[in-house]
MIDREN-396751 format. One line per 3 residues: number of its first residue (from 0); their letters; for each residue z, y, x of C-alpha. Coordinates in Angstrom, 2 decimals. Example, Ala and Ser with C-alpha at 12.3 -4.5 7.8 and 13.67 -1.06 7.14 Angstrom:
BEGIN
0> AS> 7.80 -4.50 12.30; 7.14 -1.06 13.67
***
This chain:
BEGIN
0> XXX> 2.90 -0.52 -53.78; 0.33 1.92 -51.96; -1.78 0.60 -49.45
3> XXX> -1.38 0.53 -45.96; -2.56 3.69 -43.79; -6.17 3.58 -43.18
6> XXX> -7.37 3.83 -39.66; -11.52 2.42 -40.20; -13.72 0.95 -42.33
9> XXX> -16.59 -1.55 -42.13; -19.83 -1.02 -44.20; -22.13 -3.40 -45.59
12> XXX> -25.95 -2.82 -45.64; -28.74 -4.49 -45.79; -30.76 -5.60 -42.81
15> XXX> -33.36 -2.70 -41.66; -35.95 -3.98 -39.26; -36.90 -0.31 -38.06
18> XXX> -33.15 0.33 -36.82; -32.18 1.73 -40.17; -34.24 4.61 -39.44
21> XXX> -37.27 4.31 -41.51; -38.67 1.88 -44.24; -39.27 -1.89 -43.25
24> XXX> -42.80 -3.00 -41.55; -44.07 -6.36 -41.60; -41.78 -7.37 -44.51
27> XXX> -43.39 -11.13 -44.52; -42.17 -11.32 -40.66; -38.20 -10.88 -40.88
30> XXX> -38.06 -12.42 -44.46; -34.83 -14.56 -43.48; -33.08 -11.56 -42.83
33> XXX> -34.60 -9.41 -45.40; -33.85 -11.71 -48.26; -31.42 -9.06 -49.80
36> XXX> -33.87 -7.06 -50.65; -36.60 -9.18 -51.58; -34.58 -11.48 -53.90
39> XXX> -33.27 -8.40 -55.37; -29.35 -9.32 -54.81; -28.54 -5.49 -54.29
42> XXX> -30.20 -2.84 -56.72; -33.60 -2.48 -55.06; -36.81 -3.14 -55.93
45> XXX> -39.25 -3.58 -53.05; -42.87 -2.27 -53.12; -44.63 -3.88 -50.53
48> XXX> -48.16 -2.64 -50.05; -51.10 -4.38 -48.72; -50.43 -3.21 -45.43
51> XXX> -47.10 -5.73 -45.36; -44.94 -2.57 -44.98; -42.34 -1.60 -47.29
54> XXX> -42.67 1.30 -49.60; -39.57 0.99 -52.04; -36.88 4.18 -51.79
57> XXX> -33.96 2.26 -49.74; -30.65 4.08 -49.65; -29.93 3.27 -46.56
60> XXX> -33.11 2.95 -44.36; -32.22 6.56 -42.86; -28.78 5.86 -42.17
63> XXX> -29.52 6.05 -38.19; -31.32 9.67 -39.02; -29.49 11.16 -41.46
66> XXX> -25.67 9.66 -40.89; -25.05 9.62 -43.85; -24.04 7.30 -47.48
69> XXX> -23.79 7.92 -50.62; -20.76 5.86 -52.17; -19.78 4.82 -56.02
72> XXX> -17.42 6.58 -57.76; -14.67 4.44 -57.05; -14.29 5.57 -53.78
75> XXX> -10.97 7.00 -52.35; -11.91 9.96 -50.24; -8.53 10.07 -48.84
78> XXX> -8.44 6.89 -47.22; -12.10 7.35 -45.34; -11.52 8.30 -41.58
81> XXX> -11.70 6.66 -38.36; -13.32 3.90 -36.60; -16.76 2.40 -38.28
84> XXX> -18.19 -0.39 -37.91; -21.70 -1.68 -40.26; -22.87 -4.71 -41.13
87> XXX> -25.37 -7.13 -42.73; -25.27 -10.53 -44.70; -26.53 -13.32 -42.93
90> XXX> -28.50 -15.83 -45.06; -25.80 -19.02 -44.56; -23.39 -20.72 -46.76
93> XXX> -20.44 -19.07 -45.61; -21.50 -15.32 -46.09; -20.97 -14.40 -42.92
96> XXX> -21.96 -11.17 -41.46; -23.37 -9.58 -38.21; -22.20 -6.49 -36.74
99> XXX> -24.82 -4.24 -35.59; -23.48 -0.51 -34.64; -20.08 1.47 -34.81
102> XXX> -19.75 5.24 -35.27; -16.83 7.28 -36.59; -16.35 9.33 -40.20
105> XXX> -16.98 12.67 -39.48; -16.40 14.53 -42.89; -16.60 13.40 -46.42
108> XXX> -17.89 15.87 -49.10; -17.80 14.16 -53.03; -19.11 10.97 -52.99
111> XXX> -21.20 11.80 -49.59; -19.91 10.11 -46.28; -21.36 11.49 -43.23
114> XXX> -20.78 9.66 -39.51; -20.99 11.12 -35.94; -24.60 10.09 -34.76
117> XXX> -24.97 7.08 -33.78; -27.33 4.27 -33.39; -27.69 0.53 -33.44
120> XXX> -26.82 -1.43 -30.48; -29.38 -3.16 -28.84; -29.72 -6.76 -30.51
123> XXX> -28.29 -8.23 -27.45; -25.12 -6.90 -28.70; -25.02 -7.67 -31.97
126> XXX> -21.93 -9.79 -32.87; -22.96 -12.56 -35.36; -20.74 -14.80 -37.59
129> XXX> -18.20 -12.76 -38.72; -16.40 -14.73 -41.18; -14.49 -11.00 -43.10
132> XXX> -11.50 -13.15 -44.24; -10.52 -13.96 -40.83; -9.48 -10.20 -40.31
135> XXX> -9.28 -8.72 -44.09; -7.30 -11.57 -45.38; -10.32 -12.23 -48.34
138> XXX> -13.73 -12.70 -48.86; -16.15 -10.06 -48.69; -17.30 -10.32 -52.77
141> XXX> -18.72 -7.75 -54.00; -18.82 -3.58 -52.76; -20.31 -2.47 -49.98
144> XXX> -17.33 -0.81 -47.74; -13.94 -2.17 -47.12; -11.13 -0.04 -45.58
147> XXX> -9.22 -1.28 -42.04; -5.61 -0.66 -41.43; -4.38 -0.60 -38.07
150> XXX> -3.75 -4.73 -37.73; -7.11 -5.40 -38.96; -9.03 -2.96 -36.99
153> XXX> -7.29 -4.92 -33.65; -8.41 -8.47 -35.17; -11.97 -6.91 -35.14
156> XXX> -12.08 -5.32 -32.37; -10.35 -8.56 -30.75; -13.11 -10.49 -32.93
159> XXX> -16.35 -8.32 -30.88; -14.93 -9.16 -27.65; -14.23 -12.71 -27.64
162> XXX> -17.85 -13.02 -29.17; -19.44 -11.09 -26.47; -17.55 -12.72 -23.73
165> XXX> -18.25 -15.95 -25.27; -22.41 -15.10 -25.27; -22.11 -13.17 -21.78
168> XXX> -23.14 -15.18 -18.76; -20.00 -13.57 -17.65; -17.40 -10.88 -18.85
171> XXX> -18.94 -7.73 -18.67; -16.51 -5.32 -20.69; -17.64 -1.98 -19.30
174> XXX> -20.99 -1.32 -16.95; -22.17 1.89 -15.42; -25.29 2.90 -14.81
177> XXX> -24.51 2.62 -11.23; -22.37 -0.40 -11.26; -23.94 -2.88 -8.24
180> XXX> -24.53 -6.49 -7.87; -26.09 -8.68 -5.20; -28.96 -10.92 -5.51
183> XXX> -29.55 -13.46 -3.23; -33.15 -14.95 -2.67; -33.63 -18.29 -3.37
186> XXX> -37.08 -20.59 -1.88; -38.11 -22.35 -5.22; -41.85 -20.36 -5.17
189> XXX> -43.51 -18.17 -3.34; -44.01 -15.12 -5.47; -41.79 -12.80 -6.59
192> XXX> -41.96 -13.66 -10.20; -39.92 -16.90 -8.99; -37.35 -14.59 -7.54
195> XXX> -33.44 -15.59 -9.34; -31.87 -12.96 -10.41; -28.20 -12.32 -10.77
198> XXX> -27.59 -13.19 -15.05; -24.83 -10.21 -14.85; -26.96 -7.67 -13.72
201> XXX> -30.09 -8.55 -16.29; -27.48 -8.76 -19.36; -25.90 -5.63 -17.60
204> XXX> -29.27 -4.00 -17.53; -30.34 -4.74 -20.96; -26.90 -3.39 -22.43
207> XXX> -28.19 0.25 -21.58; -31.38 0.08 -23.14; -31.63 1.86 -26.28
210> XXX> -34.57 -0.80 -27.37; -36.90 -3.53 -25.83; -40.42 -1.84 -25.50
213> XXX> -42.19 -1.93 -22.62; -41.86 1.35 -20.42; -45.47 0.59 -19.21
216> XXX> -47.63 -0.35 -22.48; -45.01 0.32 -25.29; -45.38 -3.11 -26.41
219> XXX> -42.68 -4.06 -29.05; -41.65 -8.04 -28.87; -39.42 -7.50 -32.10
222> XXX> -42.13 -5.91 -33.87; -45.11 -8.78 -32.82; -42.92 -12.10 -32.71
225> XXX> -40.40 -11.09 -36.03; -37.24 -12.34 -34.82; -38.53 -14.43 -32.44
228> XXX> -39.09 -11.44 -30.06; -35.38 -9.94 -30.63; -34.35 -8.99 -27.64
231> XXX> -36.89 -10.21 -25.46; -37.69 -7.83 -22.34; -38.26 -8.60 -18.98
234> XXX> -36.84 -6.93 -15.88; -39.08 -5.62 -13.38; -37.49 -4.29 -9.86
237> XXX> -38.36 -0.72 -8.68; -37.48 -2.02 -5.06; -39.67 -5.47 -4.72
240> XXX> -37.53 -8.21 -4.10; -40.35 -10.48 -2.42; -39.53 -9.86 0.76
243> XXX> -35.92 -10.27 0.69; -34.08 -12.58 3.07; -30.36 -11.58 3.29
246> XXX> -27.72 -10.73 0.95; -28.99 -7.14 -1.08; -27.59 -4.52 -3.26
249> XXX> -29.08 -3.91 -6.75; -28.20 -1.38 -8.63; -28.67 -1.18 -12.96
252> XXX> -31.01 1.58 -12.24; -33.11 -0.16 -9.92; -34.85 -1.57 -13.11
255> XXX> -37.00 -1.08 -15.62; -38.36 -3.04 -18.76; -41.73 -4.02 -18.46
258> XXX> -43.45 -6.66 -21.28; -45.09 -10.02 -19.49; -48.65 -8.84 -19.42
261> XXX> -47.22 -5.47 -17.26; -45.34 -7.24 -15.13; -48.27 -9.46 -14.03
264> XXX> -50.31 -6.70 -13.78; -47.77 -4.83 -11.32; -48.14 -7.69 -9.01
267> XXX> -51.62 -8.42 -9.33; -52.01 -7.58 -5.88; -51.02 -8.20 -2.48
270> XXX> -48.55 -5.05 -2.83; -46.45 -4.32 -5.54; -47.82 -1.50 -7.78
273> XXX> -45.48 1.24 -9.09; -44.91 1.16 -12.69; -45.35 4.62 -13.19
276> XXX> -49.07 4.73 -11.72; -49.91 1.63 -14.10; -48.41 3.28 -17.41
279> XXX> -51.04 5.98 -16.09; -53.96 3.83 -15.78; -52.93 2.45 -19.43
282> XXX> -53.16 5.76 -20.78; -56.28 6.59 -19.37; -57.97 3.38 -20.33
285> XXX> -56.36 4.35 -23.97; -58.73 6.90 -23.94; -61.85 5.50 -23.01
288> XX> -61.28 3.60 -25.58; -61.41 6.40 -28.18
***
């Protein structure tokens, strides 16, 4: 009996903590997530130097650069097309997985898959606890792709959008740039730090970031905290909200990610200071320092 049509696949990798575009730093840090590699389950032998950063040859720590994998010989390059969607093992006893980007296969030459570029979705929308037999009908096992016809690519896709919905203050299936919400101002303190702020348009906001540095500093929370940091960011507003009394539009745009210590520092003073002149004063200060 020959399989059904193929219309995706999903590919398993191991977890990357520099977005699968260079080797891993500050191994020690994301060690839960890392333990693939550094229990040697897969075929690679990590060479971590005193520095705490990886130095081993990982297959797939360019994937995000280079769109490409190279696959075992068993591989049917008939059936690869479509959809994408990658994955890592989660360290839990049922094997679960988390999604963490999608792409599409763009041509296959040999044993050499290459994808349209692409790259990981912020954390915020990575999809966790993907149990594989509740949309391939089995258990992962062994192998590190699996193929999708077109039933099983629905149940995935189904899968990602219950998840986020579920983890979503509110539904938020597609947001522009542009798309507007309204904040309304609410007495609890007197600064603006205190200032609520609609849920929808922070998770809105942070859905368009390619990653969680500070615009201001560059300060990485992922990178200090492990995975404590993931996804951490705060929202400051171009327009200062302070003052606000009535009803007011706030567009996606309107923001921009700023770490803690920036954020204070923007409203050190009596008047909000723009974030633009404070990156400066950071850079300058930078190179007094040199």
């Amino acid at each position: 009996m020959s399989p059904k049509p193929t219309v995706g696949m999903i590919f398993k990798v191991p977890f990357n903590n520099q977005g699968w575009s260079g080797r891993c730093k500050n191994v020690q840090v994301n060690r839960r997530k890392l333990f693939f590699c550094l229990e040697r389950r897969i075929n690679v032998k990590p060479q971590i130097g005193s520095d705490g950063h990886c130095n081993g040859n990982c297959w797939d720590s360019r994937l995000c650069r280079d769109y490409t994998l190279k696959l075992d010989q068993n591989f049917d390059t008939t059936r690869a097309k479509g959809k994408v969607y990658f994955v890592f093992r989660d360290r839990d006893e049922n094997k679960s997985l988390t999604i963490w980007g999608s792409s599409r296969v763009c041509s296959v030459d040999g044993k050499e898959i290459r994808f349209t570029e692409f790259r990981p979705w912020p954390t915020i929308r990575w999809v966790s606890r993907f149990n594989p037999k509740s949309t391939l009908g089995t258990q992962w096992g062994q192998g590190m792709y699996r193929y999708l016809d077109a039933p099983q690519l629905r149940k995935l896709k189904a899968f990602i959008s219950n998840r986020r919905q579920k983890s979503s203050p509110e539904p938020v299936d597609s947001v522009e740039p542009d798309a507007t919400y309204t904040e309304r101002r609410r007495i609890l303190m007197k600064k603006h730090l205190a200032t609520e702020r609609s849920a929808k348009l922070v998770w809105a906001f942070k859905r368009t970031l390619d990653d969680f540095k500070c615009r201001v500093c560059g300060f990485d929370f992922r990178q200090m905290y492990g995975e404590l940091g993931v996804g951490f960011i705060e929202a400051h507003h171009n327009k200062p909200l302070a003052g606000i009394r009535k009803v007011r539009v706030t567009r996606v745009r309107d923001l921009v990610a700023v770490c803690s210590n920036c954020h204070r520092m923007i409203h050190h003073q009596s008047r909000c200071m723009d974030w633009k002149k404070l990156k400066e004063t950071v850079r300058r200060q930078r190179g007094r320092q040199r």
